[in-house]
C-alpha angles and dihedrals in degrees: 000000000000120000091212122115121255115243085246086066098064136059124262134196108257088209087074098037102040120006118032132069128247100244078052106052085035089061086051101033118106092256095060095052107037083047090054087051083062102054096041082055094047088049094048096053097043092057086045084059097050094055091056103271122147092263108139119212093236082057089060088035096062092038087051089056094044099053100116097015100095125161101214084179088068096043098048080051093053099044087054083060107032091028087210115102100203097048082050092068101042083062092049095044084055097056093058095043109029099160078074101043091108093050102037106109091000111176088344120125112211098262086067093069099029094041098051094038080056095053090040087051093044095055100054094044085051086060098044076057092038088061092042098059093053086052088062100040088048091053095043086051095058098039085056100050079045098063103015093123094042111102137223147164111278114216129205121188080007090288113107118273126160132346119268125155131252095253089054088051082050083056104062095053087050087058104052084041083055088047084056096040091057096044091052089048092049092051095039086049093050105033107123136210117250081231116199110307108148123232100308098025095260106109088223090136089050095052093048089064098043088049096258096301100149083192094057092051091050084053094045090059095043085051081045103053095032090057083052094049106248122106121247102243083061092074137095106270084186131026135127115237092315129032114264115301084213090078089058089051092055099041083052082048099050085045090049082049086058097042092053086053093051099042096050084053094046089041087049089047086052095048084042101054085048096066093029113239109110118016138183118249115280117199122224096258096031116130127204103203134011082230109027107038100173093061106103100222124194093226090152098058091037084060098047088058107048082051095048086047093054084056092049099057092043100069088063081057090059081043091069103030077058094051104045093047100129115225106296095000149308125208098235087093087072110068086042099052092047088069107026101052097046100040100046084052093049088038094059096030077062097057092038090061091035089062093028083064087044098049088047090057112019110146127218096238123222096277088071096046 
């Protein structure tokens, strides 16, 4: 019998197993990435081919073929002994495609290749968002032309005031959803490649190879971000050894944006199932307390919040990683990014189905009948 521990023994994140979305967790996940190193590899030595580089076309062929099959057995073996996990999969790259295993990573510093997979990454989180939000605007939107003529007991400072309607009251959490929606668009349509820009930013490595010709290494970039779909004038012209930690502080921003939307509907919707008049769904079998099963609690909502929350409180982390970044970089960004970036994204992805599944549902309560 095996002396390994069954998945049940150790701790696992309750974002994947409980909380976040598939295409969520998928964005995020070790495939997606490692498969992303491989391409920005492949596109890199293709350009380096085109301007002229010893870069032989069975090299490109085998990396081409290699791009998602990858052996993550190999490369965990290779990062125990090198200690250096990019380095691990270039090994392990050029194992499975060995015609290329004198081009793979040529001239390039390992936030080439990290740098550029994170705003890749980035990019097509801050859509997944992007889609959720409208999700939510959209079902605000209906649940307020639905009830705009339904009224209801405003309240100010939380004690009653004038009269509004329930739609009206809808209306308010579709704008601040809107608010959010536009600030996630704004970040995923200008977010930039790190391009290729060597260990300190100054391409010195790059020009080394291309014999010093400033032009061809231009060229080489522009080859290089157009093979990866983004167009050249979308790259850092000036950055150290990352691109800038500020751009992980405002994707976290515009997420903590989202998350306050999310948690002031789902605390109105709280406040709101308490005097009755507008509740969350509530299933058949539901119960509301292991001890009180009659009670009707908003668990959804109450969900929804303690993740928004978690996102909240993230973007001050980016904050930090952004503001003790020493000159043109130190590594204490990454262990921190490796957390901070995937889990504000699963954790919000989390709320945004959670209210997704509220708005679609939500129920006029007796005080209303």
């Amino acid at each position: 019998m095996s002396d390994a521990p069954a998945a049940t023994e150790l701790w696992q994140s309750a974002l994947a197993s409980r909380f976040a979305s598939e295409p969520m967790r998928r964005t995020w996940g070790d495939a997606r990435r490692f498969g992303l190193w491989r391409r920005i590899w492949l596109a890199v030595a293709e350009a380096q081919k085109e301007l002229g580089l010893p870069v032989g076309d069975e090299a490109i062929a085998q990396m081409r073929a290699n791009l998602d099959r990858i052996d993550f057995e190999s490369a965990a073996r290779h990062e125990a002994r090198l200690r250096h996990d990019v380095m691990a999969h270039v090994h392990a790259f050029g194992e499975a495609a060995p015609a290329a295993r004198g081009v793979i990573h040529l001239g390039m510093t390992s936030q080439d290749v990290v740098c550029n997979a994170d705003a890749m990454l980035l990019r097509e989180a801050l859509g997944l968002v992007t889609a959720g939000l409208a999700r939510l605007v959209d079902r605000c939107a209906t649940f307020a032309a639905t009830h705009r003529a339904l009224p209801c007991l405003g309240f100010t400072h939380y004690q009653p005031a004038q009269p509004t309607t329930v739609g009206k009251r809808a209306t308010l959490w579709g704008q601040d959803l809107a608010i959010a929606l536009g600030e996630v668009e704004r970040m995923r349509d200008g977010l930039r490649l790190r391009g290729l820009r060597g260990a300190t930013g100054t391409q010195a490595s790059y020009l080394g190879l291309l014999g010093g010709d400033a032009a061809k290494v231009d060229d080489l970039e522009r080859r290089f971000a157009a093979k990866l779909g983004w167009p050249a004038e979308r790259t850092w012209t000036v950055c150290g050894q990352t691109y800038p930690r500020l751009v992980d502080a405002q994707v976290l921003g515009a997420l903590a944006l989202a998350a306050a939307a999310i948690h002031k509907c789902c605390n109105d919707l709280r406040l709101l199932a308490n005097l009755k008049e507008v509740e969350e769904p509530f299933e058949k079998d539901q119960i509301g307390s292991s001890a009180m099963a009659y009670k009707r609690n908003p668990m959804r909502c109450e969900r929804a919040t303690g993740l928004a929350r978690f996102v909240m409180n993230l973007s001050g982390n980016a904050l930090d990683t952004a503001a003790t970044q020493w000159f043109e970089r130190t590594l204490d960004d990454s262990a921190n990014r490796r957390l901070s970036l995937p889990e504000a994204f699963l954790a919000l992805d989390g709320a945004l189905d959670i209210l997704a599944n509220v708005l679609g549902g939500l129920e006029i309560g007796r005080a209303h009948v």
